[in-house]
Wavefront OBJ file of the C-alpha trace (Angstrom):
o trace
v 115.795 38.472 102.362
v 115.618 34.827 101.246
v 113.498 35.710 98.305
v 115.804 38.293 97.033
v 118.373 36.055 97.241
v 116.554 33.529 94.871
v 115.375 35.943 92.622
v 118.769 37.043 92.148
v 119.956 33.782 91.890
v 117.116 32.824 89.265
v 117.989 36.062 87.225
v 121.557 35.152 87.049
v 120.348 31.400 86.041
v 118.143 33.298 83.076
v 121.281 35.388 81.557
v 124.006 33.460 82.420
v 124.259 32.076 79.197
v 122.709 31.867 75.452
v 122.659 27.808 75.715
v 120.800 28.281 79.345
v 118.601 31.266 78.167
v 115.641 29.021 76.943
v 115.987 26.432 78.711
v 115.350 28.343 81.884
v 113.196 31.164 80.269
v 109.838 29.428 80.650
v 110.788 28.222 84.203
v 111.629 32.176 85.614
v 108.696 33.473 84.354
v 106.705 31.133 85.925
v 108.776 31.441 89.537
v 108.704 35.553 88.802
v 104.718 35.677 88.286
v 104.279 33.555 91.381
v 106.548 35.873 93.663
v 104.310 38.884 91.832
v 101.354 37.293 92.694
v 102.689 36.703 96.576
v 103.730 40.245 96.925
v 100.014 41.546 95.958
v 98.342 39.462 98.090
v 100.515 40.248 101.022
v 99.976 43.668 100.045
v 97.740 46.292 102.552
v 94.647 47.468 100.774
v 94.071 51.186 100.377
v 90.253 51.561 99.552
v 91.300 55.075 98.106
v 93.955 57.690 97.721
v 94.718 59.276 100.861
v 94.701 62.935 100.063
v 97.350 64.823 103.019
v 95.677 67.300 105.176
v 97.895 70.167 104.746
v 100.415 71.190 102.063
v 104.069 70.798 101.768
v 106.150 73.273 103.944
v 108.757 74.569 101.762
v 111.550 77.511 101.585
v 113.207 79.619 99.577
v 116.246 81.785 99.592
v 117.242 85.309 98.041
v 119.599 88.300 99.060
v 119.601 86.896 102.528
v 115.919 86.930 103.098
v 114.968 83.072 103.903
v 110.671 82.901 102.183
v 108.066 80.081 103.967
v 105.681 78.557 101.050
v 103.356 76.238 101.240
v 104.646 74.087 98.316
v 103.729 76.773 95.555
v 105.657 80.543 94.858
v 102.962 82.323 97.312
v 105.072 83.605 100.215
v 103.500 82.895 103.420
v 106.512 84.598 105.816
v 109.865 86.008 105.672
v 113.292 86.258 107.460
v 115.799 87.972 107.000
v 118.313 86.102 107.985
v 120.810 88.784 109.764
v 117.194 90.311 111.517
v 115.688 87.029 112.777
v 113.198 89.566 115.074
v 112.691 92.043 112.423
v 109.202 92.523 110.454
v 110.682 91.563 107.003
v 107.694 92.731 104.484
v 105.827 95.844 104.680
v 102.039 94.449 105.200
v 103.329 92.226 107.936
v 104.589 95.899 109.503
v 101.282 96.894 109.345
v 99.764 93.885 111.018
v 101.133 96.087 114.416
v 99.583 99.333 113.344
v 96.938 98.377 116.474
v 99.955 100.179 118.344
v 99.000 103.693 117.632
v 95.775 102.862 119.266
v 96.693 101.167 122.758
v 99.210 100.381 124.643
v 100.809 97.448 124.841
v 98.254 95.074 126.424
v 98.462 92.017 128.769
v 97.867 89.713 125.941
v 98.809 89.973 122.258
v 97.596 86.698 119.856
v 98.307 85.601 116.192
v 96.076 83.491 114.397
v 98.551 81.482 111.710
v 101.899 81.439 112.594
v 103.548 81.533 109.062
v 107.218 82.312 109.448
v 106.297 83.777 112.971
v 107.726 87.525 112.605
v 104.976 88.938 114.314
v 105.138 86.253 117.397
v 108.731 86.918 117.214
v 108.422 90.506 117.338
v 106.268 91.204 119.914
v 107.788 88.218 122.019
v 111.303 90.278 121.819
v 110.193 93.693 122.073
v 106.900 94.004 123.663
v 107.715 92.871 127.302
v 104.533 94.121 129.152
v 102.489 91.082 127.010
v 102.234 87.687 127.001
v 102.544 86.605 123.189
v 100.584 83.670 122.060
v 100.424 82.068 118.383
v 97.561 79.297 116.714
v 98.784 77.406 114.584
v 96.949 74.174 113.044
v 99.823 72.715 111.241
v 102.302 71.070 113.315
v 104.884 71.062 110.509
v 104.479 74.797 110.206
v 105.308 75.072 114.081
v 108.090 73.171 113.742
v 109.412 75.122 110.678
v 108.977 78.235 112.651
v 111.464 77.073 115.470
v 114.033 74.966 113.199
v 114.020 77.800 110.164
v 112.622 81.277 111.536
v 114.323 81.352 114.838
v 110.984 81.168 116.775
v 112.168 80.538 120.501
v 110.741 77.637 122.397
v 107.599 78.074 125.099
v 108.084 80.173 128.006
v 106.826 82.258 130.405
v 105.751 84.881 127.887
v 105.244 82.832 124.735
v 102.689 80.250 124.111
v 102.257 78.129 120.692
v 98.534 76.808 120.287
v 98.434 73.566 118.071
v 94.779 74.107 117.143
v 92.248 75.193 114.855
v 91.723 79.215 115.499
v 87.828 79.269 115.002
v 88.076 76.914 117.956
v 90.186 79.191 119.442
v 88.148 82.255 119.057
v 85.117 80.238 120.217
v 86.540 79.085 123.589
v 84.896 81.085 126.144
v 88.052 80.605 127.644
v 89.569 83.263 125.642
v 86.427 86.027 125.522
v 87.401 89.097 126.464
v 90.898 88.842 127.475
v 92.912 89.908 124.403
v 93.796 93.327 123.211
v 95.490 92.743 120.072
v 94.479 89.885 117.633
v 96.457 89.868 114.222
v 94.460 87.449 111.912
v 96.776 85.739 108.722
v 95.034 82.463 108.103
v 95.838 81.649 104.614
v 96.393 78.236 102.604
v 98.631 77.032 99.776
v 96.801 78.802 97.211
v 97.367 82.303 99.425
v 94.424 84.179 97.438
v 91.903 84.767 100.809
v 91.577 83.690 104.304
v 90.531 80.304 105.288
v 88.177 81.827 107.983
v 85.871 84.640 106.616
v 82.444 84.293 108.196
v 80.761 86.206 109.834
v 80.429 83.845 112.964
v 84.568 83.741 113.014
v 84.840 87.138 113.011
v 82.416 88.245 116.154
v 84.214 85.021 117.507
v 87.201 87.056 116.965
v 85.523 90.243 118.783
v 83.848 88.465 121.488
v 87.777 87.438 122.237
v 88.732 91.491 122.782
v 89.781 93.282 125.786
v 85.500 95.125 126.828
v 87.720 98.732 127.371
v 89.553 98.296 123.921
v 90.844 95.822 121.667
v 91.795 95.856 118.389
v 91.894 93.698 115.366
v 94.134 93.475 112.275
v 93.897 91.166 109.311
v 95.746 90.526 106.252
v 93.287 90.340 103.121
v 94.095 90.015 99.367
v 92.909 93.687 97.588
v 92.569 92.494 94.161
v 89.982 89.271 94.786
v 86.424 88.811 95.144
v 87.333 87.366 98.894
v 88.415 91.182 100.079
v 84.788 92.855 99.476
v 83.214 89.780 101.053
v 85.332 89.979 104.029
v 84.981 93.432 104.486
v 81.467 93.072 104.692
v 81.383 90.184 107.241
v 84.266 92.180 109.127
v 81.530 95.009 109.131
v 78.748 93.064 110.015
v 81.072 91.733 112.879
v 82.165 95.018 114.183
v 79.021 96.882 113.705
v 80.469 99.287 110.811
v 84.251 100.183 113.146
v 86.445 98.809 110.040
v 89.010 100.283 108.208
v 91.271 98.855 104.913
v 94.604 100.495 104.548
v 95.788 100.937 100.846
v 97.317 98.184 99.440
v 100.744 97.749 99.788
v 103.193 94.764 97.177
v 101.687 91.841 95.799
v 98.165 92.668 96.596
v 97.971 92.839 100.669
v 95.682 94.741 102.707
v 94.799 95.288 106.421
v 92.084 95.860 107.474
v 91.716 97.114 111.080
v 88.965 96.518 113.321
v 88.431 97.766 116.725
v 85.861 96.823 119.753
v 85.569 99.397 122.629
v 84.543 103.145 123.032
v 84.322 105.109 120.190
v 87.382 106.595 118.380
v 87.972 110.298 118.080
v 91.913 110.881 118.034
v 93.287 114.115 116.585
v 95.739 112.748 113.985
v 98.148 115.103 115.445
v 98.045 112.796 118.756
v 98.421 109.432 116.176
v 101.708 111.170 114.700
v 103.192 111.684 117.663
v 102.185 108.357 119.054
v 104.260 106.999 115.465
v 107.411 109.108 115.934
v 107.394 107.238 119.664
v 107.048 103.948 117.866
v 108.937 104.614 115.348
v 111.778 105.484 117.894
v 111.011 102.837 120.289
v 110.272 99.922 117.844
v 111.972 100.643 114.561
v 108.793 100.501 112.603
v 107.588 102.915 110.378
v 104.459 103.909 111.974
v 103.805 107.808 110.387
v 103.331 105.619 106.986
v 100.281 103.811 108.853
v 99.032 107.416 110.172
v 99.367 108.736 106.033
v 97.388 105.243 105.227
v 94.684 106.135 107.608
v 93.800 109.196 106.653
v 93.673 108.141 103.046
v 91.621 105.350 103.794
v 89.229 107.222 106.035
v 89.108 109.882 103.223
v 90.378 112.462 106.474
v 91.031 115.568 103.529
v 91.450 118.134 106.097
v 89.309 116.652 109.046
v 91.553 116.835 112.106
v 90.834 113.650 113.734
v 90.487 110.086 113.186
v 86.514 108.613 114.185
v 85.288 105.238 114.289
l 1 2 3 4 5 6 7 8 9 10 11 12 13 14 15 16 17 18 19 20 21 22 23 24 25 26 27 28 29 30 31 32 33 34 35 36 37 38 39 40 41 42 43 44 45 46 47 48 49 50 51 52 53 54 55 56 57 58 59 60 61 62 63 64 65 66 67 68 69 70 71 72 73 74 75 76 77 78 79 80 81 82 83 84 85 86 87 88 89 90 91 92 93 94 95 96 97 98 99 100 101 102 103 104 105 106 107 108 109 110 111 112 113 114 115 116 117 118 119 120 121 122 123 124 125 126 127 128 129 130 131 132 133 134 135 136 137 138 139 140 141 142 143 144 145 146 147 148 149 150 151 152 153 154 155 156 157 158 159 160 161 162 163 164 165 166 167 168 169 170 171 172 173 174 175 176 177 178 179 180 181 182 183 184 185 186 187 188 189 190 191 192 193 194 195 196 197 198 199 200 201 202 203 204 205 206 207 208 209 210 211 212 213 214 215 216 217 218 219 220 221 222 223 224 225 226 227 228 229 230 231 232 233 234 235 236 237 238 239 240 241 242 243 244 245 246 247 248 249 250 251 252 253 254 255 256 257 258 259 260 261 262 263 264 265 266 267 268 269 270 271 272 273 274 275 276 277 278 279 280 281 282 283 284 285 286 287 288 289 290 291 292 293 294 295 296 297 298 299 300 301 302 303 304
């Protein structure tokens, strides 16, 4: 404080006059260039730029949908802000088509927490599981609970402040979950941040022995969807399945562990209309996207 004080005071010595401006010109530079010279001194040293770990958490709004970015236009969630429990955009929908396969399980987790619709949605409406998020970003956790409505810890809900492939690789966690929905994306949103092949029979060894399946959000139109695809395959010994892409790119790919799959799609549209009923999502869309994926033409069931 003392030293603003005099350099105020000098600065209003310097200008207070034309007769006093050089007579006290030489003198303030001098007493400025020696404060200068303190300040850097007393300065911490930064050896080099300190680059942040994770991006900027940022939001948008528009016709009362609230959007989580990462500090660029890529949307990484939605809200909308009447629905805070409802699935806002369509591929996000499809992240739960693993419902026409099982039933609810004893343990449903999400890898990337994003605007947390999914953790939301299965934490409000799925009462037989115990619904469990990873998140590695703290900032992202906290934007979930202060701007998305995400509800705080409880019985039923868990929020893991970790990295997920040390998630999937705790032994801990190996073989107890039926239904892992995998949306691990970064600022740049163009393909997962985990894609090996190592991650994903992490992300296997982590399923339910009787059945357990796994859906994952890819990006159709880049070179990371066919190498993911064939690491997914690789992972899940051939039992993978893209839907067709739905807006801005998004596809899911479902994966399953277990017995083999033979269901008559007749039994997978009635299992929708119940879903559909039950759940408000529109599940007979993911039956019409399986059967164009799996090429079905008039085969009668689903296999995998």
């Amino acid at each position: 404080m003392t030293q603003l004080i005099k350099r105020a005071s000098a600065e209003a010595r310097a200008f207070g006059g034309k007769r006093q401006e050089k007579k006290h010109d030489k003198k303030f530079a001098r007493r400025a260039k020696r404060e200068r010279d303190d300040d850097l001194e007393n300065a911490p040293r930064i050896d080099a730029p300190r680059k942040p770990r994770f991006a900027p958490v940022t939001f948008s709004e528009e016709d009362g949908v609230r959007f989580l970015h990462f500090g660029t236009e890529w949307v990484q969630g939605a809200m909308r802000l009447k629905k805070p429990n409802h699935i806002e955009l369509e591929y996000a929908q499809q992240m739960m088509a693993w419902l026409l396969f099982i039933e609810t399980p004893k343990r449903v987790v999400q890898l990337g927490l994003g605007a947390a619709a999914l953790t939301k949605f299965a934490h409000a409406f799925l009462k037989r599981a115990k619904v469990e998020a990873v998140e590695l970003n703290p900032s992202v956790v906290i934007a979930a609970r202060t701007m998305f409505e995400l509800p705080n810890d409880d019985a039923r809900l868990t929020i893991h402040e970790q990295d997920a492939y040390d998630f999937v690789n705790d032994a801990a966690n190996h073989g107890s979950i039926g239904a892992l929905q995998i949306d691990v994306y970064d600022a740049t949103a163009r393909g997962p941040v985990l894609e090996s092949v190592a991650f994903y029979r992490a992300c296997r060894a982590c399923l339910t022995p009787s059945a357990g399946v796994v859906t994952i959000n890819l990006f159709g139109d880049h070179p990371s969807f066919v190498r993911n695809m064939k690491h997914l395959s690789e992972a899940f010994d051939g039992r993978v399945i893209a839907l067709p892409e739905v807006h801005d790119g998004n596809r899911i790919a479902v994966a399953f562990a277990g017995p083999a799959l033979d269901v008559p799609y007749a039994q997978l549209e009635q299992r929708a209309k119940l879903i559909e009923k039950e759940l408000k999502l529109p599940a007979r869309q993911w039956v019409k996207a399986l059967a164009i994926s799996a090429d079905a033409g008039d085969t009668p069931n689903f296999s995998l």
